[in-house]
N, C-alpha and C positions, 0 to 999 in steps of 0.2 A: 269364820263365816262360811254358811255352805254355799255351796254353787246355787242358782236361782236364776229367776227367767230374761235378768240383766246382765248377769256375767255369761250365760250363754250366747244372748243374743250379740253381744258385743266381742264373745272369746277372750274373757278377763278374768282375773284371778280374784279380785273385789267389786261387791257393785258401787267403786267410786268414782264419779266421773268430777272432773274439773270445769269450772264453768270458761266459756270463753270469751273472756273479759276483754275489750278494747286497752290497748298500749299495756296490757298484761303479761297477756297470752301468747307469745312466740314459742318457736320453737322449743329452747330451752324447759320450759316448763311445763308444756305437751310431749314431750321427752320424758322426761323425769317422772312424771305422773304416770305415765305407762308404765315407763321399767319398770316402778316401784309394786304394779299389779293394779293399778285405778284405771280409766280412760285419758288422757290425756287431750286437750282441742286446741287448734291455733286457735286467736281471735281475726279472722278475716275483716271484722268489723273497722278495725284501725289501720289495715294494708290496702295499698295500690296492690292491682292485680300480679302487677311483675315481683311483690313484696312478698307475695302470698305465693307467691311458686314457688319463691328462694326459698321461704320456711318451713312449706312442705316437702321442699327438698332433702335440706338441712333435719327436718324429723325423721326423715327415711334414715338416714345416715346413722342416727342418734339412738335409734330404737328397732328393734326385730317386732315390737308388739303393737298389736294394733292401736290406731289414735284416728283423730277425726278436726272435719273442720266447722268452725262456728261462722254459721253465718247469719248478718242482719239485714231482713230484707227491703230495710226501710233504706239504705247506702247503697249512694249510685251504684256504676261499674258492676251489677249483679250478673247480665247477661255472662261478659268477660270472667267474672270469678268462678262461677257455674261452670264454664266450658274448662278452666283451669284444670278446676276440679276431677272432670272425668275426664281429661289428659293428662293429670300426674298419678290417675287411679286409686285416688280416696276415697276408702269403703265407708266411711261412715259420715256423717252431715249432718247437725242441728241448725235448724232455722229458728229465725225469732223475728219477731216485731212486722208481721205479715202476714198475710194469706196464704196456709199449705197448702191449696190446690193450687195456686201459682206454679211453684217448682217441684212440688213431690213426683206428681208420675214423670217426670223427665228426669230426674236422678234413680229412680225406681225401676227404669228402663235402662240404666245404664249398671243394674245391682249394687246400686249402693243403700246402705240402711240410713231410713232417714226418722230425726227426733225433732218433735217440735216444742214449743217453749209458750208456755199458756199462764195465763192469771186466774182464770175462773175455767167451772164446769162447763159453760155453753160454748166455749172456743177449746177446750177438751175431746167436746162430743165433734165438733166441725172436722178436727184434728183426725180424729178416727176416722171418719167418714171420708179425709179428702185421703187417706190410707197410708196414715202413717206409722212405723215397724212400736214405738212408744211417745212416751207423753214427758213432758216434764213440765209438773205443777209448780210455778213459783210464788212466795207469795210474800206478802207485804214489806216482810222485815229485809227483804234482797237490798242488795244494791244497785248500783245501775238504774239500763230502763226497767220501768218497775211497770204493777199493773194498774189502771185505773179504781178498780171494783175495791182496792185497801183491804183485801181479803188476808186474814193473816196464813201460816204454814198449818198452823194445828187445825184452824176448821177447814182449808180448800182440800187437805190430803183424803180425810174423808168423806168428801161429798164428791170429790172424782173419783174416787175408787169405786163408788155407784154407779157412774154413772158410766166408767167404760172399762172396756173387757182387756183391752192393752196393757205392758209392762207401761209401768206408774215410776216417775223419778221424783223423787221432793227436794226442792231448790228451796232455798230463803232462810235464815236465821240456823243453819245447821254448820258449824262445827268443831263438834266433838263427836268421843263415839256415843256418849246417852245421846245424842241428838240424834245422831244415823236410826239407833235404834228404835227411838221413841216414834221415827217417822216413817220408820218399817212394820209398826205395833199398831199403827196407824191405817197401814196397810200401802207401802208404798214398796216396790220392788228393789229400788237403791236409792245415793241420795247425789245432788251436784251439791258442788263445794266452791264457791267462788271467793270470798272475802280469806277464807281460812288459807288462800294459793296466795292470794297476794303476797301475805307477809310470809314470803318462804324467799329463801336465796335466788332461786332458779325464774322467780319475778323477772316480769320484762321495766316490771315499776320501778320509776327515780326510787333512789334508798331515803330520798327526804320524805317525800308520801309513803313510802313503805314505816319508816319511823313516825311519822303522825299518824297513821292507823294506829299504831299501838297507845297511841297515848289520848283514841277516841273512849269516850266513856259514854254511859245509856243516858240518850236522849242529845247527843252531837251529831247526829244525822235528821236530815229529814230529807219526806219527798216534793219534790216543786215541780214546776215546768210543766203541770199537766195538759196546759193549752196547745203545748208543741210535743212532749216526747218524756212523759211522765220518769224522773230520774231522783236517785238518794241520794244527798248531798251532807259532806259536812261539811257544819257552820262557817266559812271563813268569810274574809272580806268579802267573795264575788257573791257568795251566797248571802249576804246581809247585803248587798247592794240588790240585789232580785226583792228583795224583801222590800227595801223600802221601793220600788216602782210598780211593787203589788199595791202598796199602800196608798199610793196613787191614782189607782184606777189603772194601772199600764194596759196597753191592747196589746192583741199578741203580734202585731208586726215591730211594736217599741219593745215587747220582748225576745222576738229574735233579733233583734239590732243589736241590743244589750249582749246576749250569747256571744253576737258573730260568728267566729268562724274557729276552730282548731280548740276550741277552752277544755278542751278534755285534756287535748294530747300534751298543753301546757300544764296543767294541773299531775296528771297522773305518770305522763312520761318526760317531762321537762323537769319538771320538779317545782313550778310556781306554786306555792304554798297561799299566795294572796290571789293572784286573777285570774289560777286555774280553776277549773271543774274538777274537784276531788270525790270522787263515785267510791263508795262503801256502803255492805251493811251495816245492821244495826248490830252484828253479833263479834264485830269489831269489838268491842267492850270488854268480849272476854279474852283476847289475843295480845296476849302480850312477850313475844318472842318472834325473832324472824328465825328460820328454821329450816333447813333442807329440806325439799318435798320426801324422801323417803325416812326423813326424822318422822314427820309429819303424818305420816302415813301409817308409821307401826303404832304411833300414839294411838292412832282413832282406831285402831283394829285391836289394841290393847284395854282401851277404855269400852270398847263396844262389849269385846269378851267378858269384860269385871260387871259391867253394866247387866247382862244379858244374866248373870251367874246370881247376881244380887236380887233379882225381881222374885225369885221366891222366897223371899224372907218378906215381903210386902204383907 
């Protein structure tokens, strides 16, 4: 891979960046993801503020290379996370599920690079505008909170690369290397990689969810929740109980009831396999091995290489 305008901006050896998933994303595997030459991100999403100093602590310790923190701006304690942030002097910052004029120029002031995390064109262009360093396009087939607009990867990568002038990251249904490339051909500058980190060693995930990703096949996930906090879920009990209080008529106060409180952190870092929230892509389907991130890592730069070698024979 040659250098480009996401390995510069970030001083990386690959434009790969790790998504930073809630009850994923620690240290260990914003670690790992750096050494290996990707970007690395805690998930701030799932830490109390004093959780989230220990691990970007703990990432200092772990890594000479640069890494970054993921943050969601819809979870309390943001004030408190932000000042963290530019008191442990972490140069780089994605936001999600918020307004980037909220936080951007107050991290921007303090020189750190900040990425924002978008579904459609029109919060793309907002993106650029509130002045953000790049973009990251997610789209449909993601896990997690997802977008509302059901925009898939293949058509949002090209209608934001129109529409703005910034390094372009493609999140959602990517990983392999045809995939990186196909959404670099596309016209995207790198790609995030979320689903494909989970099932790696250096996971902060129960190994029981990390072992039921592998054994998700296409069309075991879907998106629900979009009255509260649009999310991709697979099938299990909790998610067929949502199902039938749709069927219902449920209002959304009888479905945050239902939710309540922690169902993520049960699902994906507890290991409840029935009345957690298990958050996955769609491209789960094709993963079937848990793997050390720098296993992982030579794979998709191996298959990017064979991939990129073979399109002249098309």
């Amino acid at each position: 891979m040659n250098k480009n305008r996401i390995t510069e901006l970030f001083n990386i050896q690959y434009p790969i960046i790790q998504g930073g998933m809630i009850w994923n994303s620690g240290y260990k595997l914003a670690s790992a993801v750096s050494n290996a030459g990707g970007l690395g991100l805690i998930g701030a999403g799932s830490m109390y503020p004093n959780v989230l100093r220990e691990h970007i602590q703990k990432c200092k310790k772990a890594t000479d290379k640069p890494f970054g923190v993921n943050v969601p701006m819809l979870y309390p304690d943001i004030e408190e996370i932000m000042d963290i942030i530019v008191e442990e002097d972490v140069k780089i910052v994605f936001t999600s599920a918020g307004n980037p004029k909220t936080w951007t120029p107050f991290l921007k002031s303090h020189g750190i690079t900040v990425v924002h995390v978008v579904s459609s064109s029109k919060f793309a262009l907002k993106a650029q505008e509130a002045g953000v360093d790049a973009i990251v396009a997610e789209g449909f087939e993601a896990g997690g909170h997802n977008g509302r607009e059901e925009t898939t990867t293949l058509t949002l990568i090209p209608i934001v690369r129109e529409k703005i002038s910034i390094p372009l990251i493609a999140a959602g249904g990517i990983a392999t290397g045809k995939g990186i490339l196909a959404t670099m051909i596309l016209g995207a500058d790198g790609v995030q990689l979320g689903t494909r980190f989970v099932a790696s060693l250096e996971s902060s995930a129960h190994d029981s969810f990390k072992e039921t990703v592998l054994k998700v096949e296409e069309g075991d996930t879907m998106v629900s929740l979009k009255e509260l906090a649009p999310v991709r879920l697979i099938k299990n009990e909790f998610y067929q109980g949502l199902q039938e209080l749709y069927s219902k008529g449920a209002t959304t106060e009888e479905l945050k009831t239902y939710l309540g409180r922690g169902r993520a952190k049960k699902g994906m870092f507890e290991g409840d396999l029935v009345e957690g929230e298990l958050e996955i892509g769609q491209i789960a389907g094709i993963i079937t091995k848990i793997e050390p991130v720098s296993v992982i890592i030579e794979k998709l730069i191996k298959e990017f290489k064979e991939a990129k070698e073979s399109i002249s024979s098309l």
